[in-house]
C-alpha positions in Angstrom: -19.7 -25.8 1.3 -21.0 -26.8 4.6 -17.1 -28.4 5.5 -15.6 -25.1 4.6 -14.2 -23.1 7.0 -16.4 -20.3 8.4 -13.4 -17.9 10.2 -9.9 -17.6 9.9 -9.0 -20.0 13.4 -10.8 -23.2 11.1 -8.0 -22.7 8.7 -5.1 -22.7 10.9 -7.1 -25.0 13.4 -7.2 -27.8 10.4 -3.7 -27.0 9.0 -2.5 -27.6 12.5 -4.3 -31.0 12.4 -3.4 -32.1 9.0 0.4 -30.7 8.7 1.5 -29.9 12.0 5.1 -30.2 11.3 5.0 -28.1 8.1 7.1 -24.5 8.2 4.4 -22.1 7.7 6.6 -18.9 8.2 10.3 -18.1 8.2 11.6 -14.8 8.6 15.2 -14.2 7.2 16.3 -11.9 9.7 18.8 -9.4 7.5 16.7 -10.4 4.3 19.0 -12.9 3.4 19.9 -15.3 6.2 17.4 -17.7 7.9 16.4 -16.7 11.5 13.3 -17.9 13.2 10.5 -19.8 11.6 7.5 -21.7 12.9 5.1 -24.7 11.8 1.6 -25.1 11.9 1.6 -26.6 14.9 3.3 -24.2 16.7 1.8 -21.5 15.7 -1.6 -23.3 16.5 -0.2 -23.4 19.6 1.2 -20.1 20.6 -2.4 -18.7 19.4 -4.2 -20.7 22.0 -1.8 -19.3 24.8 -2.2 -15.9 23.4 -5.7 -15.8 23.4 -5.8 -17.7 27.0 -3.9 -14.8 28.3 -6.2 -12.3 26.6 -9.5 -14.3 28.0 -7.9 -14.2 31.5 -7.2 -10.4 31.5 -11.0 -10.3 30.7 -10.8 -9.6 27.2 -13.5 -11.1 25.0 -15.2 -11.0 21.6 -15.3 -7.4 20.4 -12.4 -6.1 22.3 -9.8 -4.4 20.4 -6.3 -5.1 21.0 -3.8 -3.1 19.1 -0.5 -5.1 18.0 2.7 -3.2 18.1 5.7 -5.5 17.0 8.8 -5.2 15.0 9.5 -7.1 12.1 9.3 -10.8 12.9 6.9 -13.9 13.2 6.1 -12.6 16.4 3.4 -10.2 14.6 1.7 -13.4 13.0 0.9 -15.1 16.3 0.0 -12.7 18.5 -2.9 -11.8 15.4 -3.6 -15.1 15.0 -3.9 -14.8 19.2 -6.6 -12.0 19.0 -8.3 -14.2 16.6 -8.7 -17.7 18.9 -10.1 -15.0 21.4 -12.7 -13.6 19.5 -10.4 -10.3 19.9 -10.3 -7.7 17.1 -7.1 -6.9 16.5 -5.6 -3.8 15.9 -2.1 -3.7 13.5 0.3 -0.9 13.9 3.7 0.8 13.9 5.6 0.7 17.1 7.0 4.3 17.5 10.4 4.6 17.0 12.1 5.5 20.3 14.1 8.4 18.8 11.1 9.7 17.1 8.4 10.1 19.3 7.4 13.1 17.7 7.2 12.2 14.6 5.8 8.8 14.6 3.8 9.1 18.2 0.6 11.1 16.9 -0.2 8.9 13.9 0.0 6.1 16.9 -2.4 7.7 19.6 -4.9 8.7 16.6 -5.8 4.8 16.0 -5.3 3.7 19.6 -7.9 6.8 20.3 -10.4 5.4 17.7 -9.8 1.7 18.5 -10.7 2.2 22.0 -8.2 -0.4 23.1 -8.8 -3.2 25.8 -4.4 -3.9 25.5 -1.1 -3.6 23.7 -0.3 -6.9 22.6 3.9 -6.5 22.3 7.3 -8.1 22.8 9.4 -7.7 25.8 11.9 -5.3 24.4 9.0 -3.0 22.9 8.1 -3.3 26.6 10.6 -2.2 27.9 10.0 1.1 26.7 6.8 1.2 27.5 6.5 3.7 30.4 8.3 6.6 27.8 5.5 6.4 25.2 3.0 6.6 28.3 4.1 9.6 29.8 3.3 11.3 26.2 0.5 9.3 25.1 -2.2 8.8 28.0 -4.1 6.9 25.8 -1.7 4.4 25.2 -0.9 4.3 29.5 -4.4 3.0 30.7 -4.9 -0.2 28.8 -2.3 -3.8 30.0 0.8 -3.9 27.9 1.6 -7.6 27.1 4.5 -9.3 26.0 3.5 -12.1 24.2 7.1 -13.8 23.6 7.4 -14.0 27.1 4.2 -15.9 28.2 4.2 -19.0 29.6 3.7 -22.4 26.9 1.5 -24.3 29.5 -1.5 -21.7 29.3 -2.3 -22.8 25.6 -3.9 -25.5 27.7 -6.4 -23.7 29.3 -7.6 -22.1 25.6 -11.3 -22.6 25.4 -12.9 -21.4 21.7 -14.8 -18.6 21.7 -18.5 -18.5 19.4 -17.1 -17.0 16.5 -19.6 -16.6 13.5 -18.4 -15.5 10.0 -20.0 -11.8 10.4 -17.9 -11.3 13.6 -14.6 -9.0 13.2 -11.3 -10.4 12.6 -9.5 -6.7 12.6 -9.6 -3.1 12.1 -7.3 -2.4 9.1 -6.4 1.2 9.5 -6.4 3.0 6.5 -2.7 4.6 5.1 -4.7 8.3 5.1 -3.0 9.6 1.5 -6.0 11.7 1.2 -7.8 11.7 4.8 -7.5 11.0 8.2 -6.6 6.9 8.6 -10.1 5.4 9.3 -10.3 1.7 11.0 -11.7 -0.3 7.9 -13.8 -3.2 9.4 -13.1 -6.2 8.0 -15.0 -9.5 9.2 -14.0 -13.4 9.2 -16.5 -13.9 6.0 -14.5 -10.7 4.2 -11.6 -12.6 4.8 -12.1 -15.5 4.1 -13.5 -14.8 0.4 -11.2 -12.9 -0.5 -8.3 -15.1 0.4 -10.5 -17.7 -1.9 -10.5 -14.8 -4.8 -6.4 -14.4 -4.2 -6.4 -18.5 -4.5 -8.9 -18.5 -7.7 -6.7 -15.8 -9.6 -3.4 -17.2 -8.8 -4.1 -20.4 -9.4 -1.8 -22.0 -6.3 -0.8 -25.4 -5.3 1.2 -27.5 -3.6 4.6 -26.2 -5.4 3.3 -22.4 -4.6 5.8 -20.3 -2.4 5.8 -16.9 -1.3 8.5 -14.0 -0.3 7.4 -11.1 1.2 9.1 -7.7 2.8 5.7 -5.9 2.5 4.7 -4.1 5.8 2.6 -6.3 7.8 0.7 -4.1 9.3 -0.7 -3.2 5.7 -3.5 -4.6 3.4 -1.3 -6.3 1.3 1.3 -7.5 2.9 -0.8 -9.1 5.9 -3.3 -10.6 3.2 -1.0 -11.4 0.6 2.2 -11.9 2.6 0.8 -13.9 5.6 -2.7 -14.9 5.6 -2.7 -16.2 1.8 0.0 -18.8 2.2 -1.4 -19.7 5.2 -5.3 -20.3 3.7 -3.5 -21.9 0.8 -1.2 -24.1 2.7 2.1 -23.2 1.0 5.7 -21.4 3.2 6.1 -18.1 3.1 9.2 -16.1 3.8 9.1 -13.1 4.9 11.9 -10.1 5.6 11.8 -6.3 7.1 10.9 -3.8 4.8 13.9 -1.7 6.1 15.8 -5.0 4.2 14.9 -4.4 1.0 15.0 -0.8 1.1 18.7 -1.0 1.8 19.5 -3.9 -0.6 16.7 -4.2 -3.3 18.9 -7.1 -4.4 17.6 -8.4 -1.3 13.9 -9.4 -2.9 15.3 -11.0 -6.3 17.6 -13.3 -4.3 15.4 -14.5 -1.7 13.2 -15.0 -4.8 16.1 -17.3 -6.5 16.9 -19.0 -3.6 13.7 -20.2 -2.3 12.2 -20.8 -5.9 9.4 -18.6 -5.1 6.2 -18.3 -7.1 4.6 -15.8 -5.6 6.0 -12.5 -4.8 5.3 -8.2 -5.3 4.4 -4.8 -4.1 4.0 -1.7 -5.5 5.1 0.2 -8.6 8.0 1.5 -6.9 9.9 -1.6 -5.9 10.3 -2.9 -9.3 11.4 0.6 -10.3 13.5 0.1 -8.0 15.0 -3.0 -9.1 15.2 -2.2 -12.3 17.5 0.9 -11.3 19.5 0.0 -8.4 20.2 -3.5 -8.7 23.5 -4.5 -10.9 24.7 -6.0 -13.7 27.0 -7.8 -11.6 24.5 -8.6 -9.0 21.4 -9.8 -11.8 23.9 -12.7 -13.3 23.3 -14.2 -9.8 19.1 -14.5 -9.7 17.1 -17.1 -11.4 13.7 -15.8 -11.6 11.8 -18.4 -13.5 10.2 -20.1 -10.9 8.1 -16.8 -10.4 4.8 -16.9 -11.8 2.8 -14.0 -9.4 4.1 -10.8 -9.3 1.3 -8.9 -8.4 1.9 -5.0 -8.6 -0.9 -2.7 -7.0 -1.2 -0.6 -4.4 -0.4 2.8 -6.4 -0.1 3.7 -10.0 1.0 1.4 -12.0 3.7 2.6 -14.6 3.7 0.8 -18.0 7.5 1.9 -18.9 8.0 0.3 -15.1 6.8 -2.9 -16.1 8.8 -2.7 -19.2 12.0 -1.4 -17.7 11.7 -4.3 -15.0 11.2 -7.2 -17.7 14.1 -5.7 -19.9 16.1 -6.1 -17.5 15.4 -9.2 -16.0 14.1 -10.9 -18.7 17.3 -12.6 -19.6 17.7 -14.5 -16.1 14.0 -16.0 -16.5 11.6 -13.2 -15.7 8.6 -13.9 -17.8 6.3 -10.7 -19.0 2.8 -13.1 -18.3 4.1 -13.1 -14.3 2.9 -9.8 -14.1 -0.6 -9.5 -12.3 -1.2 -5.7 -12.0 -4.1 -5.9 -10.1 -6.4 -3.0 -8.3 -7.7 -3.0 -4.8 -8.0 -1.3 -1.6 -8.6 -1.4 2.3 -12.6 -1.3 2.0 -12.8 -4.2 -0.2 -10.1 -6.4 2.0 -7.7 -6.5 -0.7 -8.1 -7.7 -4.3 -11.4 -6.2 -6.2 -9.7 -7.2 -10.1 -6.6 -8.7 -11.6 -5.8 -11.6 -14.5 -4.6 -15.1 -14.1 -1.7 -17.4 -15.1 -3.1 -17.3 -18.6 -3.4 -12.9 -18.6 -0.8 -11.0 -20.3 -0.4 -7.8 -18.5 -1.5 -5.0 -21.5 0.0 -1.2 -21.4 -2.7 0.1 -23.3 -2.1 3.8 -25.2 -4.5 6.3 -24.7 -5.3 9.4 -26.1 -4.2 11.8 -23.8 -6.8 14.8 -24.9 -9.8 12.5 -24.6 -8.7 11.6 -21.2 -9.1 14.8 -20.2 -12.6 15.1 -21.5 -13.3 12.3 -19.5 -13.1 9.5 -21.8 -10.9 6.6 -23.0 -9.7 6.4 -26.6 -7.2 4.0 -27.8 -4.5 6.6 -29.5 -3.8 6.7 -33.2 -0.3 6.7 -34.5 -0.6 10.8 -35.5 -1.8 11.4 -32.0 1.6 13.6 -30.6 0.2 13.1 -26.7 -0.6 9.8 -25.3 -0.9 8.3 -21.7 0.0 4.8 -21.3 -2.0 3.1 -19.0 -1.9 -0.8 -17.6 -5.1 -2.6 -17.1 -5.7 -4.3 -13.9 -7.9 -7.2 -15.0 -11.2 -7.9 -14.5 -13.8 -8.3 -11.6 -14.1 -11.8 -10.9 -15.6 -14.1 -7.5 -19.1 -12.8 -7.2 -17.1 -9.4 -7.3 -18.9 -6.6 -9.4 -17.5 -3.3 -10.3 -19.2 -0.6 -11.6 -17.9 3.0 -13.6 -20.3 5.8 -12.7 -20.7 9.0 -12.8 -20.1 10.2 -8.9 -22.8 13.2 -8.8 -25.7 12.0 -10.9 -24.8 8.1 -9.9 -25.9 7.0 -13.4 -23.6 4.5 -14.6 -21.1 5.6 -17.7 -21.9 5.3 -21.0 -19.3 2.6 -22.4 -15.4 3.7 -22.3 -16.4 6.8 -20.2 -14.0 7.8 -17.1 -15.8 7.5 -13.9 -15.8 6.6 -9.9 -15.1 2.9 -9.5 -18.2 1.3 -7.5 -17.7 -2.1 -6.1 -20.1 -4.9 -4.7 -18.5 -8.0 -3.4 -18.5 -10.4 -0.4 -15.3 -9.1 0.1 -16.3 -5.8 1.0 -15.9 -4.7 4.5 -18.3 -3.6 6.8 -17.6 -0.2 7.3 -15.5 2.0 8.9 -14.7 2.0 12.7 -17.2 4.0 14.8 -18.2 6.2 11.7 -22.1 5.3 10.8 -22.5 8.3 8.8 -18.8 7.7 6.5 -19.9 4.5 6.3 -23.2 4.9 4.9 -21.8 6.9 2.8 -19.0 5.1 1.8 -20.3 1.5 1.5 -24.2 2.2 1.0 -24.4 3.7 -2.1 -27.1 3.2 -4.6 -27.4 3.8 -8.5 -29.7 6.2 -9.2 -32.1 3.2 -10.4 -31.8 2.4 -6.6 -29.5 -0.4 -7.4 -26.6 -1.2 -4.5 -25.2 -1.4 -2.2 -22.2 -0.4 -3.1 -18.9 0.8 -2.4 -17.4 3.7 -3.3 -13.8 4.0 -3.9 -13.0 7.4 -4.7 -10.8 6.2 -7.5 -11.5 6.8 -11.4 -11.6 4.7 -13.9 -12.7 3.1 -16.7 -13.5 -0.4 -18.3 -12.4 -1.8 -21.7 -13.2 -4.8 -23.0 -13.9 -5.5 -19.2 -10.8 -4.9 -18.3 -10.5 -2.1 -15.1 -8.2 0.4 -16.1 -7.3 3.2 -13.0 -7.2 6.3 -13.9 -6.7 8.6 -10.4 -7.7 9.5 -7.2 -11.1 11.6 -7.8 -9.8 14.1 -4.9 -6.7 14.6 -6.4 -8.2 15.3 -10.1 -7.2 18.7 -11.0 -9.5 20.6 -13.2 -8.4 23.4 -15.5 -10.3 25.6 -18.1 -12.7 22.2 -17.7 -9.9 20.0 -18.6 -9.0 16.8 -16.1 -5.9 16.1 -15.5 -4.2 13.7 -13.2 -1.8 14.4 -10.9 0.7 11.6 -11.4 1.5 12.4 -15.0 2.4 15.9 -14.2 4.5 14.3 -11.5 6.0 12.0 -13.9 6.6 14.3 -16.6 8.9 16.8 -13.7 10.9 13.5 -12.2 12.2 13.2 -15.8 13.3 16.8 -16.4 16.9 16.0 -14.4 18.9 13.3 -12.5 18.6 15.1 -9.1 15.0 14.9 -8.8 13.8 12.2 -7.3 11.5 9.5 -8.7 8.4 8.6 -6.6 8.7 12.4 -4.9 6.6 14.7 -6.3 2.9 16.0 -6.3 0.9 18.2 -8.2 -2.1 19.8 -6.5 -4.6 22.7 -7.5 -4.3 26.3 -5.5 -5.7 29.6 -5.7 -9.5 30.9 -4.6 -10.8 29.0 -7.4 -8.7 25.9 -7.7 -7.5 27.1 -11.1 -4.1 27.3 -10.9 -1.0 24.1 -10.2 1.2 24.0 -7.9 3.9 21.1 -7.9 6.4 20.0 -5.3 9.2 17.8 -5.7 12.3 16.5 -4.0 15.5 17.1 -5.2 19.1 15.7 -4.0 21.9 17.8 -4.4 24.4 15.4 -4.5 22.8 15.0 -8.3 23.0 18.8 -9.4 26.6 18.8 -10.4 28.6 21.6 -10.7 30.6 23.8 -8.5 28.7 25.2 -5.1 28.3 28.5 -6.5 26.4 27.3 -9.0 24.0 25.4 -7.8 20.9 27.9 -7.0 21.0 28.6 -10.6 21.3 25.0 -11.3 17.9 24.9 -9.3 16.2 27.5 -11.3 17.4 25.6 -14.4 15.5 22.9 -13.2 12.6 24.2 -12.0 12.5 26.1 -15.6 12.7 22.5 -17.2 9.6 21.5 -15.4 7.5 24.1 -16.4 8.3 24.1 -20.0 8.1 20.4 -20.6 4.4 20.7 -18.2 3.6 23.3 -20.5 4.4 21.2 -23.7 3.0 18.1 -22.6 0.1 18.6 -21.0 -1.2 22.1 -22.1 -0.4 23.1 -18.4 1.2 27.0 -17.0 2.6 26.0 -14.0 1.8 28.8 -11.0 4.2 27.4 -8.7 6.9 24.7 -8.4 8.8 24.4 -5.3 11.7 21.6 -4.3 11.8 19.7 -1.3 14.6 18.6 0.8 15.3 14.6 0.8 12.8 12.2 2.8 10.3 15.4 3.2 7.9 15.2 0.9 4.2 14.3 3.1 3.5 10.5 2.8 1.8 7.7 4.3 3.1 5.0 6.6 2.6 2.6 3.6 5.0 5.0 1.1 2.0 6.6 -0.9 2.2 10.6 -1.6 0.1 12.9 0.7 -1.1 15.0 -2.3 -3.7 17.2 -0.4 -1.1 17.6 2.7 1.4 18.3 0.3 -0.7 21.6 -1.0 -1.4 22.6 2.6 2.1 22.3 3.2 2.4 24.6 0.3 0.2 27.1 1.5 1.3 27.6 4.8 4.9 27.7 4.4 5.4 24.4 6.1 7.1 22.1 3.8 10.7 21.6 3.9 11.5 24.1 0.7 15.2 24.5 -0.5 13.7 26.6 -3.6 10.3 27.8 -5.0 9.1 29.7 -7.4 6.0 31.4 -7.8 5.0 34.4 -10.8 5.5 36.8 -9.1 8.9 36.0 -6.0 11.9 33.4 -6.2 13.2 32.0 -2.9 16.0 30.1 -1.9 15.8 29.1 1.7 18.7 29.3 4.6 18.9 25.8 4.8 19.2 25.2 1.5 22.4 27.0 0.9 24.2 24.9 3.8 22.7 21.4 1.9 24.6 22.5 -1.4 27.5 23.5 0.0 27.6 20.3 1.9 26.7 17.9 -1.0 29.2 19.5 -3.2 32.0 19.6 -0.7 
């Protein structure tokens, strides 16, 4: 429509105009209690000052500047500053002050990609400034500014850039679970239709709400946490992921309270729900207002969905609010999903045709099956496409393949990477048909339904059979109460990629038993994993090693580091209390001091 908006600053610009006293954001500062919050207009406002700042330090279209803020609104309108200056911003982690090491390098990787023109920050983060400098040169040469400290009076002198649709909006930097991150470029026009495609599926209006504790500084909760209410027009509310962590309660009774409609994450939070959270607590939440919750982001887990609507169900959790949906970085956000009218289906599948490659619906004498959630369907001039990754001929129908994607929402490639990209986002069928992008994920359509299967460089291969790493994983968390869910990977080792390694964290506190006994508790365990990967997946274990708590390799966003995982294995890096191999048992130091301790 030629009265549409053609970049992100249109749509604040006319919400500003039309509701300028509306709430657009409130933060609730300990997840629960209301602490700052801001209106259209004022947000509208402290953009133009941000970006008048930004234009007088000589910053300009194209310029990166990377944002490095705490949980808060402060995040939303310092991006929503770059933005009115024609500024690409640049989301990230600020390092933790006792941490440097661990949380600096990640830092100076996409500050040295990004090729920054300024740090865009709050006073206190400031304030610490000159420590992070004197490790990270990188992050010493460009202007550190404190955007809650500006002056209000220079919003007057905000002039509006020439901003097309085609022009960058930011570099979303990707969580690295199987590479290095990579600085996705996403344009005003990706935006923009994708936040229409979030609208179309969800069906939103003027009684829509949204809660949020999703990570800002990642795809889904920037898009779907803070940009889609604000496209949409309805309040978000919005807590520290750190909250609801510490409290899952946290989520379900901001939910209740606020009578929100829209609300999710991934796989793990409503696992998480569904075990932590009380009987005692659950008799307080009223979850009927919620009609969107939208699980994606990692694998999604049928008996999840069914453990979280079991237990929920009786204080007004509906099963049709689920919307497991499937996207990723390259593509914005959402590539597929249902609607209000979609009830989320946990399809059974036989699990020895999945690892010929192909999807079978399993009979009732089939002993093995895989239960696996469908994501929807492609929808918004979106197109996906299953094909076969080395002869690029699409699959025959109900075959597993790599997930292709075509879409306006598709981004434009990745930062400063022409040959990834073209790669990545240009490929063809072999009829010459694309572009396209591909996604490195598996998977399969039914009835035009998307169904994920894996990561295609975590498949692991053996005697010509494929089989995915997160049932392995899920078959060991179940073997015993001390291993812990969410923590483990399986990964392929040996010359010829043959043989299976798996890692998992275990917590001590869980093993039971008197201190002495405890080593041979662990070899009990590890024993129960291989038999039960034996017997359900056809599988000989080579190795199995446990991890100390918090160690296993992830991503900033939570997701498992799979391939850093198995290098960890292989050079003796990972934090191991046991492993096991055919041929040596070892039980570290460290771990005897950890048993001793938890049993004490």
């Amino acid at each position: 429509m030629n009265d549409g908006p053609r970049t992100l600053v249109d749509v604040l610009r006319r919400r500003a105009a039309d509701q300028p006293e509306k709430i657009a954001y409130t933060f609730l500062v300990d997840g629960e209690h209301e602490g700052s919050w801001i209106t259209y207009r004022d947000l509208d406002s402290s953009a133009r000052a941000i970006a008048a700042t930004l234009h007088a330090r000589g910053l300009g279209p194209g310029d990166r500047a990377l944002l490095l803020y705490a949980p808060g609104l402060e995040f939303i309108a310092a991006f929503f500053g770059c933005l009115y200056a024609g500024v690409v911003a640049v989301p990230s982690f600020p390092p933790h002050p006792a941490q440097l090491a661990r949380t600096l390098p990640r830092l100076v990787g996409v500050a040295t990609d990004a090729e920054l023109s300024a740090v865009l920050t709050t006073a206190s983060i400031v304030a610490g400034a000159d420590a992070i400098a004197r490790r990270a040169q990188v992050l010493a040469n460009p202007p550190w500014i404190a955007t809650d400290a500006l002056p209000r009076d220079m919003e007057g002198s905000w002039s509006e850039p020439k901003l097309a649709p085609d022009m960058l909006a930011f570099l979303q930097y990707t969580s690295g679970s199987t590479s290095a991150p990579k600085g996705v470029m996403v344009s005003h026009a990706n935006l923009l239709h994708n936040l229409a495609y979030a609208n179309h599926v969800e069906e939103n209006d003027e009684h829509s709400v949204s809660v949020s504790w999703l990570p800002v500084i990642h795809d889904m909760g920037l898009i779907e946490g803070v940009l889609e209410p604000m496209y949409a027009g309805y309040p978000a509310y919005l807590m520290a992921p750190a909250a609801f962590l510490q409290r899952p309660i946290r989520w379900l009774r901001a939910i209740t309270k606020y009578r929100a409609t829209n609300s999710g994450g991934p796989n793990f939070a409503y696992d998480l729900c569904a075990r932590k959270i009380s009987d005692a607590q659950r008799e307080e939440l009223d979850l009927s207002s919620w009609c969107v919750a939208y699980n994606g982001a990692e694998p999604i887990r049928g008996e999840t969905l069914s453990a979280f609507h079991e237990r929920f169900g009786n204080v007004g959790f509906r099963w049709r609010s689920f919307y497991p949906v499937y996207g990723l970085a390259e593509a914005t956000l959402v590539v597929s999903s249902g609607r209000r009218n979609y009830e989320a289906e946990v399809r059974a599948a036989d699990a020895g045709a999945i690892a010929h490659g192909e999807f079978q619906a399993a009979s009732t004498d089939t002993p093995l099956t895989r239960p696996l959630v469908a994501c929807g369907s492609a929808q918004f001039e979106t197109r996906v496409v299953i094909v076969d990754p080395t002869t690029r001929q699409p699959c025959a129908d109900r075959k597993i393949g790599e997930i292709w994607v075509s879409s306006p929402s598709v981004a434009r490639g990745y930062w400063r990477r022409e040959q990834l990209t073209a790669e990545t986002f240009g490929a063809s069928l072999a009829n010459g048909d694309g572009p396209f992008l591909r996604t490195g994920d598996l998977g399969v359509l039914v009835g035009g339904e998307l169904i994920v299967t894996g990561r295609l460089k975590d498949l692991i291969i053996v005697r010509g059979l494929k089989h995915y790493p997160q049932d392995l994983e899920l078959t060991a968390e179940r073997q015993h109460r001390a291993l812990r869910a969410g923590c483990a990977a399986a990964f392929a080792i040996g010359d010829e990629g043959h043989d299976v390694g798996l890692a998992i964290e275990v917590d001590p506190r869980s093993l039971g038993g008197e201190p002495h006994d405890s080593v041979t508790r662990l070899a009990d365990i590890v024993l129960a994993i291989r038999r039960a990967v034996t017997e359900e997946h056809g599988i000989t274990l080579a190795a199995v090693v446990l991890l100390s708590i918090g160690t296993m390799p992830k991503t900033s966003s939570g997701k498992l580091r799979r391939q850093a995982c198995r290098q960890g294995f292989i050079e003796l890096t990972l934090e191991e209390m046991f492993r096991w191999t055919h041929d040596s048992v070892a039980v570290t130091s460290s771990a005897a001091a950890v048993l001793e301790e938890s049993a004490a």
